[in-house]
C-alpha positions as CSV (number, residue, x, y, z in Angstrom):
1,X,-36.6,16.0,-12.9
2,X,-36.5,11.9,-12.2
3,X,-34.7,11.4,-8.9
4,X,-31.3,9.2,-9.7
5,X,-32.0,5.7,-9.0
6,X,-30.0,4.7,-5.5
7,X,-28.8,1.4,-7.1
8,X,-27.5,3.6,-10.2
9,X,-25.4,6.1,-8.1
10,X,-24.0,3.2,-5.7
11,X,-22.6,1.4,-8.7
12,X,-21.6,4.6,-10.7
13,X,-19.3,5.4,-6.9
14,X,-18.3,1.7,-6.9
15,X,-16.6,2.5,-10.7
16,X,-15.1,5.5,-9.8
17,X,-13.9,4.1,-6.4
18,X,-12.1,1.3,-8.1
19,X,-11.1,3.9,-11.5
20,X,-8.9,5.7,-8.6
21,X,-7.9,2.8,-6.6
22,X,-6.6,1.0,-9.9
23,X,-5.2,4.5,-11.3
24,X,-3.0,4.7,-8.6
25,X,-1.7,1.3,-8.7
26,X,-1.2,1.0,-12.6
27,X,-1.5,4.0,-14.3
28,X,-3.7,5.8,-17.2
29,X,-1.8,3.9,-19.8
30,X,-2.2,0.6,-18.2
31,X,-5.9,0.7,-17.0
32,X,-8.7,-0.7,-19.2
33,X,-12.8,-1.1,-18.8
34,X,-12.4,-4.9,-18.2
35,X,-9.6,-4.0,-15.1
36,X,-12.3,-1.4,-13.9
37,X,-15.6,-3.7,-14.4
38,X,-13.5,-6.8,-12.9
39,X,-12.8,-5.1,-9.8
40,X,-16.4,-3.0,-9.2
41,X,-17.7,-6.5,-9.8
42,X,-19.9,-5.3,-12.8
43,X,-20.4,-5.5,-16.5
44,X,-18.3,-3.8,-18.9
45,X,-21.8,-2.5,-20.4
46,X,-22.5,-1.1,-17.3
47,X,-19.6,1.6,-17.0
48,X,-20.4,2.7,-21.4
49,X,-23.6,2.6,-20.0
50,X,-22.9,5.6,-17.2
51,X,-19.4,7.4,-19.6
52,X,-20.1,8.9,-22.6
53,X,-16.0,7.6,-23.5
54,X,-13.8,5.7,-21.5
55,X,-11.5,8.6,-20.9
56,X,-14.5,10.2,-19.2
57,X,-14.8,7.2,-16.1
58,X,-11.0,8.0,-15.9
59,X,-11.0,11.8,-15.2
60,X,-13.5,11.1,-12.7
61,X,-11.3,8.6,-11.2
62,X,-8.8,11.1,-10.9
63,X,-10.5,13.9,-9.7
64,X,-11.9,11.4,-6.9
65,X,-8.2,11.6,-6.0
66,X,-7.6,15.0,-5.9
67,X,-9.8,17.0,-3.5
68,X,-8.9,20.1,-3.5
69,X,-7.6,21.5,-0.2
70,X,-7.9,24.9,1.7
71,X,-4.7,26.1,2.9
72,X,-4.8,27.0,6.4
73,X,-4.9,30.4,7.7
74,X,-1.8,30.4,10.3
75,X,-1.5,34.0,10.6
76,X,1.8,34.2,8.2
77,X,2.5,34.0,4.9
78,X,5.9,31.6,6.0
79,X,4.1,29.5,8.1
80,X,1.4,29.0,5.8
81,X,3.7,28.3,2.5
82,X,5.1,25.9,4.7
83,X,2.0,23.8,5.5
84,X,1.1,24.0,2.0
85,X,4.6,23.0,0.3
86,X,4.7,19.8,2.8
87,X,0.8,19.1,1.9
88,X,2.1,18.7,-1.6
89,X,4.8,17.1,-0.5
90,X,3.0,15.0,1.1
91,X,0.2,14.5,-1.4
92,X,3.1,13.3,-4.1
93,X,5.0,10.8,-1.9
94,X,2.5,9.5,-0.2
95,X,-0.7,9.9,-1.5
96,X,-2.6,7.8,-4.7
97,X,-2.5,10.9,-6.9
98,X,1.1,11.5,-6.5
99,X,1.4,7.8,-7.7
100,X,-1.5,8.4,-10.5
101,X,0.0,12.0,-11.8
102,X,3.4,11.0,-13.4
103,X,1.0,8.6,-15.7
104,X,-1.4,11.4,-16.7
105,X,1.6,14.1,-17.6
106,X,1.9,11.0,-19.9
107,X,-1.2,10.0,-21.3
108,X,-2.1,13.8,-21.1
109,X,0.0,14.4,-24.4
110,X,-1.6,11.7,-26.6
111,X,-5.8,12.5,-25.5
112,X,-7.3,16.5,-25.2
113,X,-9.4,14.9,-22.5
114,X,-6.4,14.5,-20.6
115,X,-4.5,17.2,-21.2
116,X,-7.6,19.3,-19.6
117,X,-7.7,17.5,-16.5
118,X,-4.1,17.7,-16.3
119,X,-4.7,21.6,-16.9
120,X,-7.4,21.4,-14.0
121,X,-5.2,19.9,-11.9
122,X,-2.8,22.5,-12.0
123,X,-5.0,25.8,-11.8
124,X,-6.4,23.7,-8.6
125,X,-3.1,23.8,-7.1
126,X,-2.5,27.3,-7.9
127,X,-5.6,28.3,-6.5
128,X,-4.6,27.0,-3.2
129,X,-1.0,29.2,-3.3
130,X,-3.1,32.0,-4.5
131,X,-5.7,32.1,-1.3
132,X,-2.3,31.8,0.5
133,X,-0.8,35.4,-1.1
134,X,-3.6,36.6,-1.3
135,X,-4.3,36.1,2.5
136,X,-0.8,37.6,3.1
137,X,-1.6,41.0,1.0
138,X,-4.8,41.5,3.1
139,X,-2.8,40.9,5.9
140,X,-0.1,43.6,4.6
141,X,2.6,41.4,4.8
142,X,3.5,41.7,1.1
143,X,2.5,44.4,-1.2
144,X,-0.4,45.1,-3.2
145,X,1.1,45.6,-6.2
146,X,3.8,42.6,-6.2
147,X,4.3,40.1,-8.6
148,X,2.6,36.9,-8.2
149,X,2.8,34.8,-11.1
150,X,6.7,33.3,-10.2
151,X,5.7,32.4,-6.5
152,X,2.2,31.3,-7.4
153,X,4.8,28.7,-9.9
154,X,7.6,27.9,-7.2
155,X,5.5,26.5,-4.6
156,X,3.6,23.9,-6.5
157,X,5.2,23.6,-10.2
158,X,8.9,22.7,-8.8
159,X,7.5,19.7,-6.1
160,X,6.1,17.9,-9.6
161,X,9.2,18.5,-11.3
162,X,11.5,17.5,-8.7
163,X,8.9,14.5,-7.7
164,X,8.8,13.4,-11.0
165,X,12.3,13.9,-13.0
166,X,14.5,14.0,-10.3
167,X,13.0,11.3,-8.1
168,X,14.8,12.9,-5.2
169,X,12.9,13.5,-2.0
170,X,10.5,16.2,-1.4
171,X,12.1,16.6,2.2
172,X,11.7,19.6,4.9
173,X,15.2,21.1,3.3
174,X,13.3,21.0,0.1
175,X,10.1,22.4,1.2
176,X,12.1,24.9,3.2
177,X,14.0,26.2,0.3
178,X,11.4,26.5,-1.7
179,X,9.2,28.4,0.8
180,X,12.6,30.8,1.7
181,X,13.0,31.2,-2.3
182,X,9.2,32.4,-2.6
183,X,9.2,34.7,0.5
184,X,12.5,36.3,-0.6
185,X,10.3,37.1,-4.2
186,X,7.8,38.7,-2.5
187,X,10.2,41.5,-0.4
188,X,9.1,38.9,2.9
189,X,11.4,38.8,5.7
């Protein structure tokens, strides 16, 4: 195998650095190859050159975004919800992919591309609320056997929603209530 050529990767970084910089600022819809090439400085050529489509350079932009995070072990299931529902918080108010997501939900119905990153996306969040639970059955504090699927949903799935149609704040009352709702699910006191 031919090592990758240093000046290659550099530039290939450069395009997705700028893909998620200019994401965040205007959006799937509104972001072109010329926008991205102006900004890394480079030709057009160059990023068809390096993605197969330009909906590929795009998903890579948005996955440099979105680092998925480990939840913290805390010793609780409450304490640990918590830290994870203000991380999302967080991550949606003032983070670049919580400006960059209400634009993919968009263009995310209108390209398959899209729609799987957007699925990715999610089963990345879930994942993090599922270490959490799962964390909390091995320490005993909720059962084996108890239903996961609704709490794995309430402490992501309603942030997005209530980020993105209500446009009301994801607050400590809101993260609160939505870490109470969740514990009270699982039989957690």
């Amino acid at each position: 195998m031919t090592p990758a050529d240093p000046r290659v990767e550099r530039t290939r970084a450069a395009v997705v650095d700028a893909t998620a910089a200019l994401l965040a600022e205007v959006g799937f819809a509104r972001i072109t190859v010329d926008a991205i090439a102006a900004r890394v400085g480079c030709a057009r050529s160059t990023i068809y050159r390096n993605w197969d489509h330009p909906a590929e350079v795009l998903i890579d932009g948005f996955r440099h975004l979105c680092t998925p995070h480990a939840p913290p072990d805390l010793g609780s299931l409450r304490a640990e919800l918590t830290a994870l529902g203000r991380a999302v918080a967080a991550a949606l108010t003032e983070e670049p992919r919580g400006r960059a997501l209400p634009s993919l939900i968009g263009a995310a119905a209108h390209d398959d591309r899209l729609r799987s990153l957007l699925a990715e996306f999610a089963a990345e969040r879930r994942a993090e609320s599922r270490a959490v639970l799962e964390r909390a059955v091995r320490r005993g504090e909720v059962d084996d056997g108890a239903e996961m699927a609704a709490p794995l949903v309430r402490i992501v799935e309603p942030f997005i929603l209530h980020r993105l149609v209500t446009g009301l704040p994801l607050d400590a009352t809101f993260v609160d209530a939505q870490v109470e709702a969740c514990c009270r699910e699982l039989g957690v006191a």
